[in-house]
N, C-alpha and C positions, 0 to 999 in steps of 0.2 A: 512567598514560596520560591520564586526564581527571581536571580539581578534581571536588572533592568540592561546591563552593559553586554555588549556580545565581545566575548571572547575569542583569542585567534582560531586561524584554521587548525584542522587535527593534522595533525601529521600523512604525508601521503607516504604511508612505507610498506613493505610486503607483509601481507595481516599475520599475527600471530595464532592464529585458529587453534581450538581445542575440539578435544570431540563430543562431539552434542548427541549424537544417538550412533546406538548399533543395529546391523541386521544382524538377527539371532534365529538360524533355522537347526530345527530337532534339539535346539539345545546350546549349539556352539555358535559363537560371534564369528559370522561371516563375512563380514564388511562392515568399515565407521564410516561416518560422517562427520565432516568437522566442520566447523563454526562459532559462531559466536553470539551470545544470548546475555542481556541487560534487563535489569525489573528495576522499577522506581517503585517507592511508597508513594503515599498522600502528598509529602512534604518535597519531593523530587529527590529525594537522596535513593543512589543506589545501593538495594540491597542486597543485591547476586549479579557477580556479572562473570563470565566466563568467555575464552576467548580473546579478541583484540574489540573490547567497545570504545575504543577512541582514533581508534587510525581512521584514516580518511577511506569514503566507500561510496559507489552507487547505490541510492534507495531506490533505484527504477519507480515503478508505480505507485510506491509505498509513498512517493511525496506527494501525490495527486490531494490532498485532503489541502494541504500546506499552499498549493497551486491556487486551489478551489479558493483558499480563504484569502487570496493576494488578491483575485479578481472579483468579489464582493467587495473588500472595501479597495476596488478602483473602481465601483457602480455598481456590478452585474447584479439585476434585479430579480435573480432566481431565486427560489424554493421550492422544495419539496421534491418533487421525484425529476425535474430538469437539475435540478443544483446538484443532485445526488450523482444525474449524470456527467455532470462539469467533472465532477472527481471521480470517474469511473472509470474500470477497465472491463469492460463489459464484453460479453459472451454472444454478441450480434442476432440475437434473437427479435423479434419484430418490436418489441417495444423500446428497445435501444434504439432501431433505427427511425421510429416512429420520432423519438423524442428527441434526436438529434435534427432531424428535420425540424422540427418544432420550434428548438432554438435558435436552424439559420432562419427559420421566417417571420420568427422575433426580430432577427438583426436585417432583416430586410435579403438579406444573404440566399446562396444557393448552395449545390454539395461541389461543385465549379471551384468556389473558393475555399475549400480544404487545400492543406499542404501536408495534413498526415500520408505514410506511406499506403499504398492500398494494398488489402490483404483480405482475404476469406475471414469468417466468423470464426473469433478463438473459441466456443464449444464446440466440443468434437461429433457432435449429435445435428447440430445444428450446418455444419462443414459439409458435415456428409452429405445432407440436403441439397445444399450449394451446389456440391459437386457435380449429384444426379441429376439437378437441374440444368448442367452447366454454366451456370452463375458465375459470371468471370470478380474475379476479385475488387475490391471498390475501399475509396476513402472510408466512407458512410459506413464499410461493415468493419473496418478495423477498431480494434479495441479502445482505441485513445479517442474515437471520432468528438464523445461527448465533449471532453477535455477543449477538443480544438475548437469544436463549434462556441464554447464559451470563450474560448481564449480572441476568435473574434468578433462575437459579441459584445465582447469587454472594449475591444477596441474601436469598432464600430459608435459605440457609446462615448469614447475620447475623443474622437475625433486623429485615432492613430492610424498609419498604413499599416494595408491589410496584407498589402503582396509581401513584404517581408515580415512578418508577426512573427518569424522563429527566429530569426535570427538573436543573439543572446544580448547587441546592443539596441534592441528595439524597444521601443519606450516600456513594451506590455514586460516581457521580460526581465526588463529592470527595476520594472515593480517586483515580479514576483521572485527575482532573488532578494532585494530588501528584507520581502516578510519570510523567506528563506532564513535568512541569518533572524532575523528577529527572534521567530518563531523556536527554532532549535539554539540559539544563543550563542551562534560561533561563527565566525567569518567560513563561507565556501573554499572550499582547500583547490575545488579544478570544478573547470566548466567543459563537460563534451554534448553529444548528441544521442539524446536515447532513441531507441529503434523506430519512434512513432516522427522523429525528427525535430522534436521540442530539444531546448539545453535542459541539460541535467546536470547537477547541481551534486559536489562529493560533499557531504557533511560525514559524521561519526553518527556510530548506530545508537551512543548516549543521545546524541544530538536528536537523531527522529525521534526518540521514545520520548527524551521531553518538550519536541514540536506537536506531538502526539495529547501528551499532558495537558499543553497548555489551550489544546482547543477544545478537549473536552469537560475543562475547567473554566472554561470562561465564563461571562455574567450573558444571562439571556439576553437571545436580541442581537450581541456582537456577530462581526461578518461568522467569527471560529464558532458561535452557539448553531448559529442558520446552516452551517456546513453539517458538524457533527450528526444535529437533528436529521437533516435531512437523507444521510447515509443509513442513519438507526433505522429511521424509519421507513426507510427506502432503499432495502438491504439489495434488493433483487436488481434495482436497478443502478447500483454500486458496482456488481458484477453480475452475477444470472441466476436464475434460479436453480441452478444445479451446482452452484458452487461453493466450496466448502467456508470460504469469508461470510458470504450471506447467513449459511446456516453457524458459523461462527457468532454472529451478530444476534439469531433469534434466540442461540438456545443461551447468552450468557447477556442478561439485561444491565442495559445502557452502557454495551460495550459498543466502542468505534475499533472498527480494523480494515484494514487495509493488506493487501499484498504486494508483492511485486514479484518481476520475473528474476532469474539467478538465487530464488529462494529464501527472498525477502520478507517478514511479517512482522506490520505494528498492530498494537492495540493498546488503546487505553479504557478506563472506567469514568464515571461521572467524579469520581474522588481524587481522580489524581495518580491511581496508579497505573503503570504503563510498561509495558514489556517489547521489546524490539527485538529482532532474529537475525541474523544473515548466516545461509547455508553456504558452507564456501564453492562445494560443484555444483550448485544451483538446485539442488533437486528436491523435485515440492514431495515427493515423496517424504522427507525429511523433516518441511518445513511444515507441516500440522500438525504434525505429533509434539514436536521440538515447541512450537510455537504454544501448546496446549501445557504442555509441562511448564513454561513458563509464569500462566495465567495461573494453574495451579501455587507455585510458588510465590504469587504474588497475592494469594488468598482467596481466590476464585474457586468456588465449591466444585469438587475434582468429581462428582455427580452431574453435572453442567457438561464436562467434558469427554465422556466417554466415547461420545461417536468421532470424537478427535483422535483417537488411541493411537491412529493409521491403521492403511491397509494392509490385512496380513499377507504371510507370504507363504506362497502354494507350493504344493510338489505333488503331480500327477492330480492337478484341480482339486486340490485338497489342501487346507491351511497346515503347512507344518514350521511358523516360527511368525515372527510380527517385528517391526521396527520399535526397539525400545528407547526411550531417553534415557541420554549419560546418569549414571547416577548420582552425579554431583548437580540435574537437577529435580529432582527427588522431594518434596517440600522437606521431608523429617531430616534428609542430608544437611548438616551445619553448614553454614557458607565458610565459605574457604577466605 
């Protein structure tokens, strides 16, 4: 299905964006959105893409799956709803922090030795509690914590230093761009710092859809099988229970997805097919509808996907229009 040889970097140049959805209130387009959207078949060929799918781009969060499966096979002996939190960008609600704890005292570790940024809980329901509590902000409640707490678990288990774990030539790291390039089949185009302060890693949006592919296609057992599983199955604690990736994951079976921030979404199926997003003004407003139309397109029973439609949009608390996908991603629309 895919070479085995990784390909150069994609190009870092200013994206060619197309428009992926419009607001359309009483009737008339009031505002597009532009970006860019990739589906792969079974066999990794793409069969719709619109947009720029090969320039070089940030997957923020979206590469957490890719991350997850770098530090299984460097040992991490996770499964299940801890592994799921390795790749998670999680919504800080008590059993995120519960299971972050969990894994530093797996690694013998404290919440001391995080180096993610500290931040309030990303739900906003949950924030609000924070706040009323006056609960000052903490490693432990920011989104990435899972991530890191495996990131040095993994290292803990090497026998690598901990004080520097983020740094991008640190041995942990240089595993997980390895499977970086492995995984999506193209050399890293740029190495910066995503906001939780791990390196982040530019590949092309072809590139995550078919890093996407290739872990939910693997043979049971591999590090990409134990990762996948455990996000399917541990959708809530992937992100939260009020999040629309989770109920992405329930309501379309043995789909893996993933988000990310700036308007990011992968998702793949057990077969191979795989669809990637990027909003280019970031806005998730955007990115579920966009991302759903996708799955549509890619043969996902468009019944599966209705509470993806997005949210409409109001005039005087009253729905008067809704966020539509471009019609070029339309399933009956021919590919261009």
């Amino acid at each position: 299905m895919y070479s085995s040889s990784v390909a150069d970097a994609p190009p870092a140049r200013e994206p060619r964006h197309a428009p992926v959805a419009h607001l359309v209130r009483g009737g008339i387009v009031e505002g597009t959105h532009y970006g860019s959207v990739v589906v792969l078949d079974v066999h990794g060929r793409v069969t719709f893409a619109t947009g720029d799918v090969e320039a070089a781009f940030y997957p923020r969060s979206a590469i957490k799956p890719v991350q997850a499966v770098a530090m299984v096979r460097a040992g991490l002996p996770l499964d299940g709803e801890l592994l799921s939190l390795a790749a998670a960008s999680h919504s800080g609600e008590e059993r995120h922090l519960a299971g972050t704890r969990r894994i530093l005292e797996l690694a013998g570790l404290t919440e001391d030795h995080l180096r993610n940024t500290p931040d309030l809980p990303f739900d906003p329901a949950v924030r609000d509690v924070w706040v009323r509590e006056n609960r000052p902000p903490s490693r432990l409640a920011q989104n990435c914590s899972g991530k890191h707490a495996a990131m040095l678990y993994t290292c803990k288990l090497n026998d690598w230093p901990l004080d520097d774990y983020l740094d991008p030539a640190h041995p942990l790291q240089q595993a997980i761009a390895e499977i970086v390039e492995d995984l999506t089949g193209q050399r890293i185009a740029h190495v910066t710092v995503d906001g939780c302060g791990a390196p982040l890693f530019a590949v092309s949006l072809h590139g995550l859809a078919r890093a996407a592919a290739r872990i939910t296609t693997a043979a049971p057992g591999t590090p990409e099988a134990r990762v996948a599983d455990a996000m399917r199955e541990h959708a809530e604690m992937a992100s939260g229970s009020a999040r629309d990736v989770a109920a992405l994951m329930r309501a379309v079976p043995g789909l893996l997805a993933k988000d990310g921030f700036e308007g990011v979404q992968v998702a793949a199926l057990p077969d191979g097919r795989a669809i990637a997003v990027k909003i280019a003004d970031g806005a998730g407003r955007a990115r579920v509808p966009v991302a759903a139309a996708a799955l549509a397109r890619a043969g996902v029973d468009p019944s599966r996907l209705k509470e993806f439609a997005g949210e409409p949009l109001l005039g005087g608390g009253i729905p008067v229009g809704e966020i539509r996908p471009a019609r070029a991603l339309d399933p009956l629309t021919p590919t261009p």
